[in-house]
Backbone atoms as SQL, in Angstrom:
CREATE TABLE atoms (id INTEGER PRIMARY KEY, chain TEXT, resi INTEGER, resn TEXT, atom TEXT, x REAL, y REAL, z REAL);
INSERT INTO atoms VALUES
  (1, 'A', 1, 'UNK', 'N', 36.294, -62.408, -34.117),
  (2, 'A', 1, 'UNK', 'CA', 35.067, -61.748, -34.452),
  (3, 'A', 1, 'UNK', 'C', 33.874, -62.677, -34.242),
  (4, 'A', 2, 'UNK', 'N', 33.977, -64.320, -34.923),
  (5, 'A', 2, 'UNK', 'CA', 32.884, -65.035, -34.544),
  (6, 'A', 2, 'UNK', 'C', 32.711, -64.910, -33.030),
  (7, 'A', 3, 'UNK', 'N', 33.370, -65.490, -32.112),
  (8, 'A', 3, 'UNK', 'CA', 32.968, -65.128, -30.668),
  (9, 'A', 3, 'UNK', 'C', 32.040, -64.866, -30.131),
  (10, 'A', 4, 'UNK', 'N', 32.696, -62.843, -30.415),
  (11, 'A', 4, 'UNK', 'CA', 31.790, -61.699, -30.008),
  (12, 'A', 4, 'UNK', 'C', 30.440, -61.680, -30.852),
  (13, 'A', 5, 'UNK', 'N', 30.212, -62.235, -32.340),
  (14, 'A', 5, 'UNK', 'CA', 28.749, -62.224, -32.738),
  (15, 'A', 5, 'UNK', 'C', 27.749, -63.985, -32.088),
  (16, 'A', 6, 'UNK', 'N', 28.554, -64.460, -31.852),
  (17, 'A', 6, 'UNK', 'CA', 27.762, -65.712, -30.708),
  (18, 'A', 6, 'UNK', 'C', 27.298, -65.260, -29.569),
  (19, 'A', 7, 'UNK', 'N', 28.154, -64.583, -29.148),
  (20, 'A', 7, 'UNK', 'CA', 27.788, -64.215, -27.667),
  (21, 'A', 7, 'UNK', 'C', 26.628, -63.205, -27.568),
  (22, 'A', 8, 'UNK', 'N', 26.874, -62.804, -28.821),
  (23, 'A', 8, 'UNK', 'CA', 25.870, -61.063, -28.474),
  (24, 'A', 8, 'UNK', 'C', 24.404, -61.299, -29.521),
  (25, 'A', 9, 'UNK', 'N', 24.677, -62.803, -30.074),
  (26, 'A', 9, 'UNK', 'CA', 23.266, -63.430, -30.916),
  (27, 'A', 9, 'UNK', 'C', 22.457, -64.093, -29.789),
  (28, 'A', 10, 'UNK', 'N', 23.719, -65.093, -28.578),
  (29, 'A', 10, 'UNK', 'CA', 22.735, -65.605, -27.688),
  (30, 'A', 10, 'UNK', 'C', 22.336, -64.395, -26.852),
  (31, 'A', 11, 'UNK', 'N', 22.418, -62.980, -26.959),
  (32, 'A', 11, 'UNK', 'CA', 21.782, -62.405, -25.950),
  (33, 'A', 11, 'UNK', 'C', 20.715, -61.725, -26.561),
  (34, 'A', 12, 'UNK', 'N', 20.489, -62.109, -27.573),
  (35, 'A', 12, 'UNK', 'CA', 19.207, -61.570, -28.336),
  (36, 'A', 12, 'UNK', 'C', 19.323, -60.238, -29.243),
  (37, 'A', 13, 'UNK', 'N', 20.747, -60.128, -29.783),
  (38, 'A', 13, 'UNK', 'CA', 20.499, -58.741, -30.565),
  (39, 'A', 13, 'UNK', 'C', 20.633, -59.568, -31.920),
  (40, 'A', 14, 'UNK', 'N', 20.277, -58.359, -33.146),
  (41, 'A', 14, 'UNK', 'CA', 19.993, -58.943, -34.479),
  (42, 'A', 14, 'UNK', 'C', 21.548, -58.719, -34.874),
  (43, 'A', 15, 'UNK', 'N', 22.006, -59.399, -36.037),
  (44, 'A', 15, 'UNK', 'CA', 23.067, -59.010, -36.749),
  (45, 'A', 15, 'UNK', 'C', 23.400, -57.297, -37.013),
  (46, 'A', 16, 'UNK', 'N', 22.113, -57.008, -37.307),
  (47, 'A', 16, 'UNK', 'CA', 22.470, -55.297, -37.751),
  (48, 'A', 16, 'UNK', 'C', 22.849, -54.524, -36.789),
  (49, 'A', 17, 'UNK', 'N', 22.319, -55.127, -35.436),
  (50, 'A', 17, 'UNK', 'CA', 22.863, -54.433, -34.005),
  (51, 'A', 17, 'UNK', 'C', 24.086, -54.636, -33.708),
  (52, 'A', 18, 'UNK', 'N', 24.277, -55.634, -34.172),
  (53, 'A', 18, 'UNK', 'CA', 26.217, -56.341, -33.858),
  (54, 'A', 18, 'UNK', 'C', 26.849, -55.518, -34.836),
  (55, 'A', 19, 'UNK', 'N', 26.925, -55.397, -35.901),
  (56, 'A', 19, 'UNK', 'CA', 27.691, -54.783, -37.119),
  (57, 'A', 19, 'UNK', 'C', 28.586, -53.809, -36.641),
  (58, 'A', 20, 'UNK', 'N', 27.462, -52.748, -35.973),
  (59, 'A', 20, 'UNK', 'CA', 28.509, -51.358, -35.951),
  (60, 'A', 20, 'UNK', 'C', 29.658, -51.661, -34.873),
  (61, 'A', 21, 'UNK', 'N', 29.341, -52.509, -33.839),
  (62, 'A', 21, 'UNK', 'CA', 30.511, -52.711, -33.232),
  (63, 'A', 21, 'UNK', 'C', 31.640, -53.987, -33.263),
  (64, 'A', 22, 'UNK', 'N', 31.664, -54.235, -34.693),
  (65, 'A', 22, 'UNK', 'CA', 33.006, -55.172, -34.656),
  (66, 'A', 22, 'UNK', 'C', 33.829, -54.327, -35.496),
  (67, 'A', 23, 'UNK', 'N', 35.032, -55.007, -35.561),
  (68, 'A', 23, 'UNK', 'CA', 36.037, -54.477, -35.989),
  (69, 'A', 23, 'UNK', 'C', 37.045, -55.913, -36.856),
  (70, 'A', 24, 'UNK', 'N', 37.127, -55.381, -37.995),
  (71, 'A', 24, 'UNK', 'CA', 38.199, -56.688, -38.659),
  (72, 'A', 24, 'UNK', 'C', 39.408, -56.320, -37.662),
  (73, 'A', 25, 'UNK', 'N', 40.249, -57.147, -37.278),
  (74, 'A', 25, 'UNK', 'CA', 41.360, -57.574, -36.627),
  (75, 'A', 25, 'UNK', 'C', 42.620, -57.355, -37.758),
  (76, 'A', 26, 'UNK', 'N', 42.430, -58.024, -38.822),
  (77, 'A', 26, 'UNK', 'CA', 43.588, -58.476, -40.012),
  (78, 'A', 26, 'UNK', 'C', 43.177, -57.808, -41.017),
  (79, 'A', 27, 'UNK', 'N', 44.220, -58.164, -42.310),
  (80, 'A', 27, 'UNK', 'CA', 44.279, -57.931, -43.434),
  (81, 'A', 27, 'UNK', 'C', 44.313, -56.318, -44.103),
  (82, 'A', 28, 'UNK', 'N', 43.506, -56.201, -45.585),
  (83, 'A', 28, 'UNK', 'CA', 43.353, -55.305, -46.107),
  (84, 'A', 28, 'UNK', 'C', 42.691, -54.078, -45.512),
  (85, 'A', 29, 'UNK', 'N', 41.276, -54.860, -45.166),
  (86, 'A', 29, 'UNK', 'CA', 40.333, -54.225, -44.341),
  (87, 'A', 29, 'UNK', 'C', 40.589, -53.818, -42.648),
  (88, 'A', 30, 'UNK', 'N', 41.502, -53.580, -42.564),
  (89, 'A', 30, 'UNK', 'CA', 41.914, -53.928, -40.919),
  (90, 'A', 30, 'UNK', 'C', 41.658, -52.533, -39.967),
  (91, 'A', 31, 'UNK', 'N', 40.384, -52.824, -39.354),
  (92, 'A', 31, 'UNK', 'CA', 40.230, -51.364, -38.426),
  (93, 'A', 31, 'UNK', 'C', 39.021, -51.205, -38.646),
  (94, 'A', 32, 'UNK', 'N', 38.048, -51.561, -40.113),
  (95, 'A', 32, 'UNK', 'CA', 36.987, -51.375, -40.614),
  (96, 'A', 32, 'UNK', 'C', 36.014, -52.218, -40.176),
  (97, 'A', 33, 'UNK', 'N', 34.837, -51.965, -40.136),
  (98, 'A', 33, 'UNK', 'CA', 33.071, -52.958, -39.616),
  (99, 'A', 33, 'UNK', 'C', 33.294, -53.860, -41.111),
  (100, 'A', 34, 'UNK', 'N', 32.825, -55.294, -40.759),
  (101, 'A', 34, 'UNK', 'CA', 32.777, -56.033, -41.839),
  (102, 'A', 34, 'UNK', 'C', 31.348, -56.202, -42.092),
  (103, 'A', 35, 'UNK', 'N', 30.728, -56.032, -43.247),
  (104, 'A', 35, 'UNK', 'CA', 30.124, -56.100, -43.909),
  (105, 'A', 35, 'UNK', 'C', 28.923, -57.623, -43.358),
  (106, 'A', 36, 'UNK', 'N', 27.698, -56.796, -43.736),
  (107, 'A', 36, 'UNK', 'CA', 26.441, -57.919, -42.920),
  (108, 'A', 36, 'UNK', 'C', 26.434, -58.939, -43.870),
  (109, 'A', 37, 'UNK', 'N', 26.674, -59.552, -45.042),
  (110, 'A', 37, 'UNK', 'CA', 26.826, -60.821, -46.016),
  (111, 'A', 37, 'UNK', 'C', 27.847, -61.038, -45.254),
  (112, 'A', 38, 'UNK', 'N', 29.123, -60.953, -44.919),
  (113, 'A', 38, 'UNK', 'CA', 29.979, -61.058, -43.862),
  (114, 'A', 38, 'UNK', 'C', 29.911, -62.343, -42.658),
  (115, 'A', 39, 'UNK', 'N', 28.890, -61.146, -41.926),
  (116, 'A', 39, 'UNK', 'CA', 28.766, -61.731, -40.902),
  (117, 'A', 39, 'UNK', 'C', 28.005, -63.439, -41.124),
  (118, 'A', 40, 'UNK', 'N', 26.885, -63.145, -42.265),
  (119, 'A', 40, 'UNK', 'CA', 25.910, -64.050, -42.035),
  (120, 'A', 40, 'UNK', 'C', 26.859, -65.228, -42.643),
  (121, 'A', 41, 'UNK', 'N', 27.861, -65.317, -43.632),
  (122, 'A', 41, 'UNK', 'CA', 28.525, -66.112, -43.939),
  (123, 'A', 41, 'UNK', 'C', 29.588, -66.723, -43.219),
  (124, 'A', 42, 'UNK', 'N', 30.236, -65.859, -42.227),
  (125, 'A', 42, 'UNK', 'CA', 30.821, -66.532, -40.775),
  (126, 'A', 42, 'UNK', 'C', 29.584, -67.548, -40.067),
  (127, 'A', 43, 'UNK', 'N', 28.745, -67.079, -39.868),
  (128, 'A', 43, 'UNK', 'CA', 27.961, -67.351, -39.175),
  (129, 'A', 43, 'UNK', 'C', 27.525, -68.739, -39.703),
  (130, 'A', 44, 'UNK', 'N', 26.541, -68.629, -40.939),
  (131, 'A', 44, 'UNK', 'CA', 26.300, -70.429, -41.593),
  (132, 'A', 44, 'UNK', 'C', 27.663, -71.281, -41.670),
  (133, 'A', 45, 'UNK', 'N', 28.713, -70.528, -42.120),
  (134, 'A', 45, 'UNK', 'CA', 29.797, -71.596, -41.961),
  (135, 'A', 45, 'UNK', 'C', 30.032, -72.077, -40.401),
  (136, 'A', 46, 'UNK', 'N', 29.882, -71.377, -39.131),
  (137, 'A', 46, 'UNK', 'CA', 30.083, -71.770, -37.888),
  (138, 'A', 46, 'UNK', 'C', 28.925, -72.855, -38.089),
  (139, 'A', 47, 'UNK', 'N', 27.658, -73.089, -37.998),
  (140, 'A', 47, 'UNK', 'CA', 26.912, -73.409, -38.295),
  (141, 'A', 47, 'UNK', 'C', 26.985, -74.834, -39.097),
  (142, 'A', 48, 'UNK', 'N', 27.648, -74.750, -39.923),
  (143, 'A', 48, 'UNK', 'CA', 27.787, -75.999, -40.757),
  (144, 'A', 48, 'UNK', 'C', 28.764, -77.429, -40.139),
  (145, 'A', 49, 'UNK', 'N', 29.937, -76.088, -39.522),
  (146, 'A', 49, 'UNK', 'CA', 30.892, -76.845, -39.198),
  (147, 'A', 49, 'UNK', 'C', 30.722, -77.494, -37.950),
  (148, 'A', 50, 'UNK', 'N', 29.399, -77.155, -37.142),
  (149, 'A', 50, 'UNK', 'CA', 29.270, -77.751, -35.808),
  (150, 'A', 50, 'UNK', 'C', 28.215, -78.651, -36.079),
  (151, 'A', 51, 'UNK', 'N', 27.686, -78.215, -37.144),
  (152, 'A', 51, 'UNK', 'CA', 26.407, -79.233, -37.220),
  (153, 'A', 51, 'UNK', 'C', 26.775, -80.680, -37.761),
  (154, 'A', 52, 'UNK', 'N', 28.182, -80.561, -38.724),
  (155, 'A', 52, 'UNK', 'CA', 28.941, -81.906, -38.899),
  (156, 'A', 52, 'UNK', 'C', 29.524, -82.813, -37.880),
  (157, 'A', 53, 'UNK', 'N', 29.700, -81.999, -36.970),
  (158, 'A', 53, 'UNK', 'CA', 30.773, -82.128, -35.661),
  (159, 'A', 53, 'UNK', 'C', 29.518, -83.362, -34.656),
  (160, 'A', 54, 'UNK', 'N', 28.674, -82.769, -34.697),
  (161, 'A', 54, 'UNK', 'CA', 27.277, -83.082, -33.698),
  (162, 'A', 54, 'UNK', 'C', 26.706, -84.682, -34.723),
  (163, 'A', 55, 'UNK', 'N', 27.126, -84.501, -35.507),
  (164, 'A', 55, 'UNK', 'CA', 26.590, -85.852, -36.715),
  (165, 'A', 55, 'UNK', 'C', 25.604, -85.337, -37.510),
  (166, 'A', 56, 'UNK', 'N', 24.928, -84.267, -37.528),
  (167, 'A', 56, 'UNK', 'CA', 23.875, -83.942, -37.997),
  (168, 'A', 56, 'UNK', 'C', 24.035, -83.393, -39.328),
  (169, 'A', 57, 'UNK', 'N', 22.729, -83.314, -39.969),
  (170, 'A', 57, 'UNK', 'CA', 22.941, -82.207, -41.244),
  (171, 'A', 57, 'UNK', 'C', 22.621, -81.063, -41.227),
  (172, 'A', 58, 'UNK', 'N', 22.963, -80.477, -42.020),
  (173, 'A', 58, 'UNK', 'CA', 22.909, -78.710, -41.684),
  (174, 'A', 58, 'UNK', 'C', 21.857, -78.266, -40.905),
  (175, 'A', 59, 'UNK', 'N', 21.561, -77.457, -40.107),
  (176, 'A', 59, 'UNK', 'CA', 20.270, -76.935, -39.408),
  (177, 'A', 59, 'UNK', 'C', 19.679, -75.417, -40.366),
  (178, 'A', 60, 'UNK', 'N', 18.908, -75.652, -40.570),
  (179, 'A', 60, 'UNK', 'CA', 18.025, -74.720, -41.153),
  (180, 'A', 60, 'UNK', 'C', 16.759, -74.193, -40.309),
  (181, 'A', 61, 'UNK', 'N', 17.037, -72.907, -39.914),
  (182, 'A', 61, 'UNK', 'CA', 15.949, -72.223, -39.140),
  (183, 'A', 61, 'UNK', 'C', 14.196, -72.239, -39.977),
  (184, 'A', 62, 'UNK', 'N', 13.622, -72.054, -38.802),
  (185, 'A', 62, 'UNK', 'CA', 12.517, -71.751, -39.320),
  (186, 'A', 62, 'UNK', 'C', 11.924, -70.869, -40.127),
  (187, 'A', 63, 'UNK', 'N', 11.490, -70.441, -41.311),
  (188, 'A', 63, 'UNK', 'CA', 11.199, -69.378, -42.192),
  (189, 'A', 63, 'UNK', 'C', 10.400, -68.120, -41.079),
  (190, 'A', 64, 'UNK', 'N', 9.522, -68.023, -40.067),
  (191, 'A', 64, 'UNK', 'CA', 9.050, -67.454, -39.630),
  (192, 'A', 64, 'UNK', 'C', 10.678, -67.291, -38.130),
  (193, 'A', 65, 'UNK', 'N', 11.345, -67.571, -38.081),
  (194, 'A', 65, 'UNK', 'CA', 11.911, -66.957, -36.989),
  (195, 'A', 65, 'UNK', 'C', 13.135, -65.998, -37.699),
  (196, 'A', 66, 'UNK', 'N', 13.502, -66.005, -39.048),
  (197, 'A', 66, 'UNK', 'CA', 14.703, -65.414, -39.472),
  (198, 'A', 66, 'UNK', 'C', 13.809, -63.981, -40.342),
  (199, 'A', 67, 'UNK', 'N', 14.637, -62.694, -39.752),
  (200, 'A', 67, 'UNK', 'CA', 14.643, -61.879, -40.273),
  (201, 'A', 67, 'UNK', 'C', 14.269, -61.435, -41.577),
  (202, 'A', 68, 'UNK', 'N', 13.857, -60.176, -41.805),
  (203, 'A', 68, 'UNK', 'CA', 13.725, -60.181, -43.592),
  (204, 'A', 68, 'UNK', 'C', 15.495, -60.173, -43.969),
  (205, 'A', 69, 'UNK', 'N', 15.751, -59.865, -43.258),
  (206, 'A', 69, 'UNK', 'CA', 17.537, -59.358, -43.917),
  (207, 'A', 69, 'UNK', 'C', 18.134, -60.830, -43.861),
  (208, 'A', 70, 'UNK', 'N', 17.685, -61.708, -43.252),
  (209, 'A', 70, 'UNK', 'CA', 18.714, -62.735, -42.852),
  (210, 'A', 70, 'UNK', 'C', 17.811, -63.675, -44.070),
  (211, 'A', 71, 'UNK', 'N', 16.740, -63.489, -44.330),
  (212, 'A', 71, 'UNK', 'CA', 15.805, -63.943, -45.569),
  (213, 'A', 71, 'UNK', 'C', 16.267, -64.066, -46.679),
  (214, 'A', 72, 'UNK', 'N', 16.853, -63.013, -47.017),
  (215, 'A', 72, 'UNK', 'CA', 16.990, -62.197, -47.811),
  (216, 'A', 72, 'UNK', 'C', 19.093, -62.465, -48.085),
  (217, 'A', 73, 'UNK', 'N', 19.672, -62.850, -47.441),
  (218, 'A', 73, 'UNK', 'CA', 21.306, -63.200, -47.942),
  (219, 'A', 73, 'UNK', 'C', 21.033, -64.435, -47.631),
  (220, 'A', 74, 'UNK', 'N', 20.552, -65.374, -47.085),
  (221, 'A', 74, 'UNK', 'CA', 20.037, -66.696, -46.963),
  (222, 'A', 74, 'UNK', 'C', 19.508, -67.192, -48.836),
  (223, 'A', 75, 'UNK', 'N', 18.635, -66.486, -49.087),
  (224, 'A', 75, 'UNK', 'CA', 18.265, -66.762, -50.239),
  (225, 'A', 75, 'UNK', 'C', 19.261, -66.638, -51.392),
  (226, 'A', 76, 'UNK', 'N', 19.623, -65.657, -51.480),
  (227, 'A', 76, 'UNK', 'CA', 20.800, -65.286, -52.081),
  (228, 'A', 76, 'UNK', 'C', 21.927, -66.280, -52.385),
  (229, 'A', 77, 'UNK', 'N', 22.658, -66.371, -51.186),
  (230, 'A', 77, 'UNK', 'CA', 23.262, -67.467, -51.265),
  (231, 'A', 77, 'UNK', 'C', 23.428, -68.903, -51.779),
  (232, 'A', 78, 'UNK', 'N', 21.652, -69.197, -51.508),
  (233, 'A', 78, 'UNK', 'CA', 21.422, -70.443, -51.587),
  (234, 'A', 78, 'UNK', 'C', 21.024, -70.485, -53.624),
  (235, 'A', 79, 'UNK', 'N', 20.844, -69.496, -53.910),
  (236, 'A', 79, 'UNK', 'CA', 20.502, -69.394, -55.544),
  (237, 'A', 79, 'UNK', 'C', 21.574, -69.293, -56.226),
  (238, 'A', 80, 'UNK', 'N', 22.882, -68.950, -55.270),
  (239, 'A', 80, 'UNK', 'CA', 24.820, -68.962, -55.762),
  (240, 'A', 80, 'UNK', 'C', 24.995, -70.579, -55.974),
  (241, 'A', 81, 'UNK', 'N', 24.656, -71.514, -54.925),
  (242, 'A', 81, 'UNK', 'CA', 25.159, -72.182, -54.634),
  (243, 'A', 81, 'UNK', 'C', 24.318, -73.605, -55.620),
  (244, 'A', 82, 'UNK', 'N', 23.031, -73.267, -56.100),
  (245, 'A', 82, 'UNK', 'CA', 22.056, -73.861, -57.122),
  (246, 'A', 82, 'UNK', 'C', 23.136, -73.336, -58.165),
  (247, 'A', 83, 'UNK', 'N', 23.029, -72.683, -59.055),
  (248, 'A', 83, 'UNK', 'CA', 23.794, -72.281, -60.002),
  (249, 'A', 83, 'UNK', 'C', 25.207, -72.604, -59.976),
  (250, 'A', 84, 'UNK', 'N', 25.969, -72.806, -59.171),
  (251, 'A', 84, 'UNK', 'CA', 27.097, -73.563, -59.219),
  (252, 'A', 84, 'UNK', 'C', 27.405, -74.999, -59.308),
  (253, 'A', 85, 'UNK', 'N', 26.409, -75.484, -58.850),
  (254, 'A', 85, 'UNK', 'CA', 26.550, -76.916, -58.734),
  (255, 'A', 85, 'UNK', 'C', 25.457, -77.903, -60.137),
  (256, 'A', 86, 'UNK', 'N', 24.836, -76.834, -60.753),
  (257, 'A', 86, 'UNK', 'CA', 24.636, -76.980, -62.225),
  (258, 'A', 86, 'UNK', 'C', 25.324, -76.753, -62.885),
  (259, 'A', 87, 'UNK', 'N', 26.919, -75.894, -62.944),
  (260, 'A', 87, 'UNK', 'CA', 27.341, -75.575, -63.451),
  (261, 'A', 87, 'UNK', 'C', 28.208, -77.001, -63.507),
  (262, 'A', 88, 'UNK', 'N', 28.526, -77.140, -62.226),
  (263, 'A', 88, 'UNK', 'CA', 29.629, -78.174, -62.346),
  (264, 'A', 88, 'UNK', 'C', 29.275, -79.190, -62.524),
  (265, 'A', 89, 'UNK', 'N', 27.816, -79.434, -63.028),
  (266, 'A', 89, 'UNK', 'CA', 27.362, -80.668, -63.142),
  (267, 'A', 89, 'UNK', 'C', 27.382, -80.932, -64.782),
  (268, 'A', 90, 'UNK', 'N', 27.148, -79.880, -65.501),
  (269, 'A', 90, 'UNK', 'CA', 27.411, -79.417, -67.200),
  (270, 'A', 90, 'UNK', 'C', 28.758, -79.670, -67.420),
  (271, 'A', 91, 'UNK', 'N', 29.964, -79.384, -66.624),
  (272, 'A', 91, 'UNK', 'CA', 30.884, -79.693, -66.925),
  (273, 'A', 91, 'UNK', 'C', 31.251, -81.064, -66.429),
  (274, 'A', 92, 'UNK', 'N', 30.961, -81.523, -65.759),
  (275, 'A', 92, 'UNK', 'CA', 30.966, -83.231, -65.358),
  (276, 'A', 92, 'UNK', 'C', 30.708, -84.238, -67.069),
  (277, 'A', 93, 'UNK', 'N', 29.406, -83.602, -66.868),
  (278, 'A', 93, 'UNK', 'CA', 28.555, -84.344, -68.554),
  (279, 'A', 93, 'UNK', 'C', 29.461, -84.097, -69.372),
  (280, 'A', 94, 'UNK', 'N', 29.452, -82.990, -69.939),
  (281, 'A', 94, 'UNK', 'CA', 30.663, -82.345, -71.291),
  (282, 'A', 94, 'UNK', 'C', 31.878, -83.511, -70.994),
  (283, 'A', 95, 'UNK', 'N', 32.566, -83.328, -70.050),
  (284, 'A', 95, 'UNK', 'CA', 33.616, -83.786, -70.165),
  (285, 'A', 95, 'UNK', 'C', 33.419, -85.549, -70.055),
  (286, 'A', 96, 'UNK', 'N', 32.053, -85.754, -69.889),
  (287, 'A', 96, 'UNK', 'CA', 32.434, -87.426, -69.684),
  (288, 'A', 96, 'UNK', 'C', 31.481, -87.789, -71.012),
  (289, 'A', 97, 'UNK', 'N', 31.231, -86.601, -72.060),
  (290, 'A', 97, 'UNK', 'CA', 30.841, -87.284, -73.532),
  (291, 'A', 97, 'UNK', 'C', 32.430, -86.931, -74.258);
């Protein structure tokens, strides 16, 4: 599935244009369009994992080139991932009083 949304991002369509035509391959969901938090989370993880690969640190687009939608689970995410790592930072403390 990543692939086909690389290939069809470098040709300039948005995520929401890709959606209707993938298809999960596996599992539960198998036959069904996967879901646009989905995609965008394949997607930053491709993203992460090449940007380690290259030596670099994560790449973060420009606020004016990303979508409201891509704005918008971007943010999201990133307010999961604040809140978790306070979390585990409360339990770090707790457990080392």
């Amino acid at each position: 599935m990543l692939p086909a949304v690389l290939r069809r991002r470098g040709g300039g369509e948005t995520v929401e244009q890709i959606q209707p035509g993938l298809i999960i391959p596996t599992g539960r969901r198998k036959g069904q369009n996967p879901s646009l938090s989905s995609i965008y989370r394949a997607l930053a993880e491709h993203e992460q994992r090449t940007s380690k690969i290259r030596g670099r640190g994560p790449h973060r687009a420009a606020p004016d080139r990303r979508t409201e939608a891509e704005a918008h689970v971007i943010t999201r995410y990133g307010k999961l991932a604040v809140r978790y790592e306070a979390t585990a930072l409360v339990a770090a403390i707790s457990e080392w009083l």
